[in-house]
C-alpha positions as CSV (number, residue, x, y, z in Angstrom):
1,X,15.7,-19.9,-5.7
2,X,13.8,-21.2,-3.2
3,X,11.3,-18.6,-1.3
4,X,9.8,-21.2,0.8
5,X,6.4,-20.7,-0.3
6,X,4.8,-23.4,1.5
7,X,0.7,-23.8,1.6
8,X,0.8,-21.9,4.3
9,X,2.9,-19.3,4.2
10,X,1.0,-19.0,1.0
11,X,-2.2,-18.7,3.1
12,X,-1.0,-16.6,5.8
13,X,0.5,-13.9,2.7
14,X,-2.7,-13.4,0.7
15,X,-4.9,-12.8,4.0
16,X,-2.4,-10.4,4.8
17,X,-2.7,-9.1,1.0
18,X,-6.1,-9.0,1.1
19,X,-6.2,-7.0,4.5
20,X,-3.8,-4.5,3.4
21,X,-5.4,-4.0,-0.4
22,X,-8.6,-3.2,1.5
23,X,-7.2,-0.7,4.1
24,X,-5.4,1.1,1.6
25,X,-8.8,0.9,-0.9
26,X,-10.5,2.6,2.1
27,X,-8.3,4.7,2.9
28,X,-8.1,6.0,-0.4
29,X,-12.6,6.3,-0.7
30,X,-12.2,7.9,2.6
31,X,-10.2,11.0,0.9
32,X,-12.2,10.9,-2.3
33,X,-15.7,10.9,-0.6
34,X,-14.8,13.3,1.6
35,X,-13.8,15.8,-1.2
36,X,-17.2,14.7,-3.1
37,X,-19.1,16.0,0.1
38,X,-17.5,18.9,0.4
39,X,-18.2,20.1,-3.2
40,X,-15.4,18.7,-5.3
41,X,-16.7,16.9,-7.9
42,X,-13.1,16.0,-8.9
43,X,-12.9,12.0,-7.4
44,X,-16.6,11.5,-8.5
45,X,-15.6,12.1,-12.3
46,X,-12.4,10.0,-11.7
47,X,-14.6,7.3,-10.2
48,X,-12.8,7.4,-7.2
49,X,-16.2,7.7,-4.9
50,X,-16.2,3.8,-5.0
51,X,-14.6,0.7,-2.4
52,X,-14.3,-1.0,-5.5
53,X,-10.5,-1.6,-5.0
54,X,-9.4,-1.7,-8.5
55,X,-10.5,2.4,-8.8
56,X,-8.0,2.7,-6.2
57,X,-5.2,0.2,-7.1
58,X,-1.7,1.8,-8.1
59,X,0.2,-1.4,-10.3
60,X,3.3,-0.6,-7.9
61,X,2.1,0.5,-4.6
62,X,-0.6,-2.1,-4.6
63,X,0.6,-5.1,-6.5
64,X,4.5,-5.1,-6.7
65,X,6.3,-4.0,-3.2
66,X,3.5,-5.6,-1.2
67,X,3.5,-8.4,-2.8
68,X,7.5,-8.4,-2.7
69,X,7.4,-7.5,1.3
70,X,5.0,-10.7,1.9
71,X,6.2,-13.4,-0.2
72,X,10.0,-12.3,-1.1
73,X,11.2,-9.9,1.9
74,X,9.4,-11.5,4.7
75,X,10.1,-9.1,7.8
76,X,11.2,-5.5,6.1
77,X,9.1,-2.9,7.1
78,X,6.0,-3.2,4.8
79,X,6.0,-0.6,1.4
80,X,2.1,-0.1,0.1
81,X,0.2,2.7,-1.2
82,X,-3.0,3.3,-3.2
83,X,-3.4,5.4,-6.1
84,X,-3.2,8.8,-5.2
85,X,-6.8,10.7,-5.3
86,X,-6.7,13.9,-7.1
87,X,-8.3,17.3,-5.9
88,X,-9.4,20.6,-6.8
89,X,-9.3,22.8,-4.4
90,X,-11.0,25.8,-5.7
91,X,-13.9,23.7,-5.7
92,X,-14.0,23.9,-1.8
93,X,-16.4,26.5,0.0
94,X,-13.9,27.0,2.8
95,X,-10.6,25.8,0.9
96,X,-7.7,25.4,3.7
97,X,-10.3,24.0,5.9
98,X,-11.9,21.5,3.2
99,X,-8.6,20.8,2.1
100,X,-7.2,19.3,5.9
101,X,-10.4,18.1,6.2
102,X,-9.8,16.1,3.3
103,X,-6.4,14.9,3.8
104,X,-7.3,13.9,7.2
105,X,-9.7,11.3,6.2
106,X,-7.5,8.7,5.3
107,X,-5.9,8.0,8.0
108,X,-8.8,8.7,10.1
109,X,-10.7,6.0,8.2
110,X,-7.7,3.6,9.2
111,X,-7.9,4.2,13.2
112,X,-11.7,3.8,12.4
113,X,-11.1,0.4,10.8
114,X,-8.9,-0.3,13.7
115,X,-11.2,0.3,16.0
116,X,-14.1,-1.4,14.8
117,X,-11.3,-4.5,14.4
118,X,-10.9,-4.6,17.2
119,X,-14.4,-4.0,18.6
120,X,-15.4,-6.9,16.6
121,X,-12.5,-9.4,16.8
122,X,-12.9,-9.1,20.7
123,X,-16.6,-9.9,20.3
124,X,-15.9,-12.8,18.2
125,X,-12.9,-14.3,19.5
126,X,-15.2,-15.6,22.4
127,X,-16.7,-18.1,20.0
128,X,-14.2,-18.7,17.4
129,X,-10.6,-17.8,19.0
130,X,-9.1,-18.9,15.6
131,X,-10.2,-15.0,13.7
132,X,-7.1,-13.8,16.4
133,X,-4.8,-13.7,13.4
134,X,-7.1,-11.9,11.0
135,X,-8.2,-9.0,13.7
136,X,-4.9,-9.0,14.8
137,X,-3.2,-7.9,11.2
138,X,-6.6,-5.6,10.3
139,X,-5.5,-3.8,13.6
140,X,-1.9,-3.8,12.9
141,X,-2.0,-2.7,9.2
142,X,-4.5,0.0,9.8
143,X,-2.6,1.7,12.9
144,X,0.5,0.9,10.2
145,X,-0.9,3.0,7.4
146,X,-2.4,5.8,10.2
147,X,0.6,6.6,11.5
148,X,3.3,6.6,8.5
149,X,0.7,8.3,6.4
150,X,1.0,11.7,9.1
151,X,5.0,11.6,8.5
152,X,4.9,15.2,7.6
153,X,7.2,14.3,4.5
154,X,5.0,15.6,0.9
155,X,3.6,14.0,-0.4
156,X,2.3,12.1,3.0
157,X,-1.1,12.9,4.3
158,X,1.2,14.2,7.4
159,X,3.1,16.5,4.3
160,X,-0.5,17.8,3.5
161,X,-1.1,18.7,6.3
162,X,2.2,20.5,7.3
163,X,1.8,22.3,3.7
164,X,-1.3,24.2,5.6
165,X,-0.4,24.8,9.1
166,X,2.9,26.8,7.3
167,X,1.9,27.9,4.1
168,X,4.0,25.6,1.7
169,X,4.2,27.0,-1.5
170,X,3.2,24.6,-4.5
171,X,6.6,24.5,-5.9
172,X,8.2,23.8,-2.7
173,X,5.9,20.9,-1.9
174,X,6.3,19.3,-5.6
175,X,10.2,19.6,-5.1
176,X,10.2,17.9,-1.3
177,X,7.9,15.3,-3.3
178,X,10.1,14.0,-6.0
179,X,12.9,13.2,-3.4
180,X,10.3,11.7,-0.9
181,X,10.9,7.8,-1.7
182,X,14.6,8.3,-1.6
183,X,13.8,10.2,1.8
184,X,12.0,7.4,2.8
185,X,14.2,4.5,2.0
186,X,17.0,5.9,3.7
187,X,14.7,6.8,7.1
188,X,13.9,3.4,7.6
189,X,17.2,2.0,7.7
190,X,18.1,4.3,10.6
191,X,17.6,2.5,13.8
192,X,16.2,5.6,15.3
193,X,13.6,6.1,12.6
194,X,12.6,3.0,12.5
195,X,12.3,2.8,16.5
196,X,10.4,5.9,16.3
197,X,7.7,4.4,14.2
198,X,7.4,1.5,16.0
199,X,7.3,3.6,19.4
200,X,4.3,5.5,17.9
201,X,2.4,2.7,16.0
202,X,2.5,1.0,19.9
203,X,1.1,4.3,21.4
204,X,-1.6,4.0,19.0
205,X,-2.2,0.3,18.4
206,X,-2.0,-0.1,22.6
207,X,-5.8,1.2,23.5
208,X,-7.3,-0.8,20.5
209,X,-5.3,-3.8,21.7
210,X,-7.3,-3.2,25.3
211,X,-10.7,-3.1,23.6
212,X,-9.9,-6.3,22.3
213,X,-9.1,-7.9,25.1
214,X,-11.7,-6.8,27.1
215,X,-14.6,-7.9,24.9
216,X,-12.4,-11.1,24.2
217,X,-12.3,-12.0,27.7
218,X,-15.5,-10.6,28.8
């Protein structure tokens, strides 16, 4: 079968890769240092407290469907996750508060990324216009991994975070969680789901665009 792996659509997939293995690495640190700060010693004894991606590399998530949406499925709607980082809450002084806080950083730390992709793609595109396609995708994968992350499905960032603001019992999360990639699959091949994520990655994605084009042109 041929995939039409040319030179470069091999070129243009593993800086894509490498882009999205490095959001999703941060993204990951940004949970598990957060926790550390706030007293849970719980990612520091998993070595999670690290950008070193491989700590935060899930064989599946990271290496199979991404690698599969690239090179084999060109144009599906991209499928990526790190490993997940484990908690203890009891280990928080102020535990709902510690815990949001925590699940909050990830996709936090993607809009930052965003931001600063875009703050300095603009900045450089004015000597080399060429790192478009580099600042472009950072921008793009981290807006990507901000938004479907606060899906308030469990386990999502966004299911975390519903699990506090009503009081989600443990069991009921764990049982909305096994079913959540079934869940998942299905939303995205409903044309309104899929228009509703691409409505709000634009909402969010649309200011950093502006920075970018105002220090690009500038």
């Amino acid at each position: 079968m041929d995939l039409g792996l040319d030179p470069e659509t091999l070129r243009k997939g593993a800086i894509f890769y490498i882009l999205l293995i490095s959001s999703l690495c941060v993204h990951e640190w940004a949970h598990a240092v957060t926790a550390h700060l706030l007293g849970d010693d719980t990612p520091a004894e998993e070595g999670r407290v690290t950008l070193n991606p491989i700590a935060h590399m899930d064989p599946l998530g990271s290496v199979i469907f991404p690698l599969l949406c690239i090179f084999v499925l060109p144009g599906a709607l991209l499928f990526g996750w790190g490993k997940p980082v484990r908690i203890n809450p009891a280990n928080f002084a102020k535990r709902k508060r510690d815990e949001l806080l925590t699940t909050l950083a990830g996709p936090v730390s993607n809009l930052i990324l965003a931001l600063l992709a875009a703050v300095v793609g603009g900045f450089l595109f004015r000597w080399e216009p060429r790192t478009v396609e580099v600042f472009f995708q950072l921008i793009g994968i981290n807006v990507l991994l901000a938004v479907f992350n606060l899906i308030p499905l469990p386990p999502l960032d966004g299911g975390q975070v519903l699990r506090n603001l009503v009081g989600m019992r443990e069991e009921t999360f764990r049982a909305i969680s096994r079913w959540s990639f079934l869940i998942i699959l299905v939303a995205i091949n409903i044309p309104a789901f899929r228009l509703l994520l691409m409505l709000a990655m634009s909402v969010v994605a649309a200011p950093m665009m502006r920075i970018y084009e105002l220090l690009g042109s500038s």
